[in-house]
C-alpha positions as CSV (number, residue, x, y, z in Angstrom):
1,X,0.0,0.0,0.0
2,X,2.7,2.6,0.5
3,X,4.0,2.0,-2.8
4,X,0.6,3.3,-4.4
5,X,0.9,6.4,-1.8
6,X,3.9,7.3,-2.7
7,X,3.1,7.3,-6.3
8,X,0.1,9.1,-5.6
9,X,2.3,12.3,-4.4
10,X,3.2,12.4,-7.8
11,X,0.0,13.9,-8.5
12,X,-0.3,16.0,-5.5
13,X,2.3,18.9,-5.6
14,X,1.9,20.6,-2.6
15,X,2.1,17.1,-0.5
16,X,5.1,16.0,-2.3
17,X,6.7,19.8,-1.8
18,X,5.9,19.2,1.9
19,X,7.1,15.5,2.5
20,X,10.7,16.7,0.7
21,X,11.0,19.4,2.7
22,X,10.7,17.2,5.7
23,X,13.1,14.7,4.3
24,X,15.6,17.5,3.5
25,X,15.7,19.3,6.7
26,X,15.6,15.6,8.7
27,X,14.1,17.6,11.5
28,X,11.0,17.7,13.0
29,X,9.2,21.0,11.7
30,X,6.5,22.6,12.6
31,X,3.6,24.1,9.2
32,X,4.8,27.5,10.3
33,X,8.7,26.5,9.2
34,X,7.5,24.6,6.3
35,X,4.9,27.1,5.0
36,X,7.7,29.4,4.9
37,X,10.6,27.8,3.5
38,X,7.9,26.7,0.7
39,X,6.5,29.8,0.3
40,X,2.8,28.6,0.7
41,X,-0.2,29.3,2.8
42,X,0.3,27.5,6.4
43,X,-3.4,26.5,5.4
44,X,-2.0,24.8,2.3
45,X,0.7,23.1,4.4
46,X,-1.5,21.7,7.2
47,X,-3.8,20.0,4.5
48,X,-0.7,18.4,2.9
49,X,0.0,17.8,6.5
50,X,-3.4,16.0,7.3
51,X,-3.1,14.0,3.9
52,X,0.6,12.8,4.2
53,X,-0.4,11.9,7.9
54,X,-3.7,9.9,6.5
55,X,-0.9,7.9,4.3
56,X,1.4,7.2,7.0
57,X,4.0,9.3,5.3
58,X,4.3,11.6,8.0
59,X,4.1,11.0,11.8
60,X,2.5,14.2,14.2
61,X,5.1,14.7,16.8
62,X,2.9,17.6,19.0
63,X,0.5,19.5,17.8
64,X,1.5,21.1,14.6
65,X,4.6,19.5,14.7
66,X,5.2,16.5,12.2
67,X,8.4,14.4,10.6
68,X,8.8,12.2,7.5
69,X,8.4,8.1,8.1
70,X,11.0,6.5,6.4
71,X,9.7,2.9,6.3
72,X,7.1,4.1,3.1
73,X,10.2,5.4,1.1
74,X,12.3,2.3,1.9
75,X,9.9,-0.2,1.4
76,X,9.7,1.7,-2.8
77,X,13.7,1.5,-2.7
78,X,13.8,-1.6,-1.8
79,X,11.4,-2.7,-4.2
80,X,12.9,-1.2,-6.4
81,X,16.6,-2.1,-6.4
82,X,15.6,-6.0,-6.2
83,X,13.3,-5.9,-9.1
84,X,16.1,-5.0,-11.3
């Protein structure tokens, strides 16, 4: 299943902006920081937020605070690299 999600974000721009920018600062961050450093609406951010969240993507530290899930992307790498 989180193979299909993570093709999904494909499709969704401001979810994929948000889950990179979570990967790339490899920080907990709060929609404030992200809104900002993406230029977008915190509004914008906290619905990526709630969707990236909904596909296990993302895990909510606090409230308002969220970091990336690596075991989605891994499991896609992994697939990946032994498929070939």
């Amino acid at each position: 299943m989180a193979v299909e999600e993570l093709d999904a974000l494909s499709r969704a721009d401001s979810q994929r902006e948000v889950f990179f920018c979570l990967i790339e600062n490899e920080a907990p961050m709060t929609s404030q920081e992200i809104a900002e450093i993406l230029d977008l609406s915190v509004n914008a951010v906290n619905i990526a937020l709630f969707n990236l969240n909904k596909k296990n993507l993302v895990e909510r530290i606090s409230r308002g605070v969220y970091k990336f899930r690596l075991g989605p992307v891994l499991v896609m790498l992994l697939r990946d690299y032994f498929s070939e």
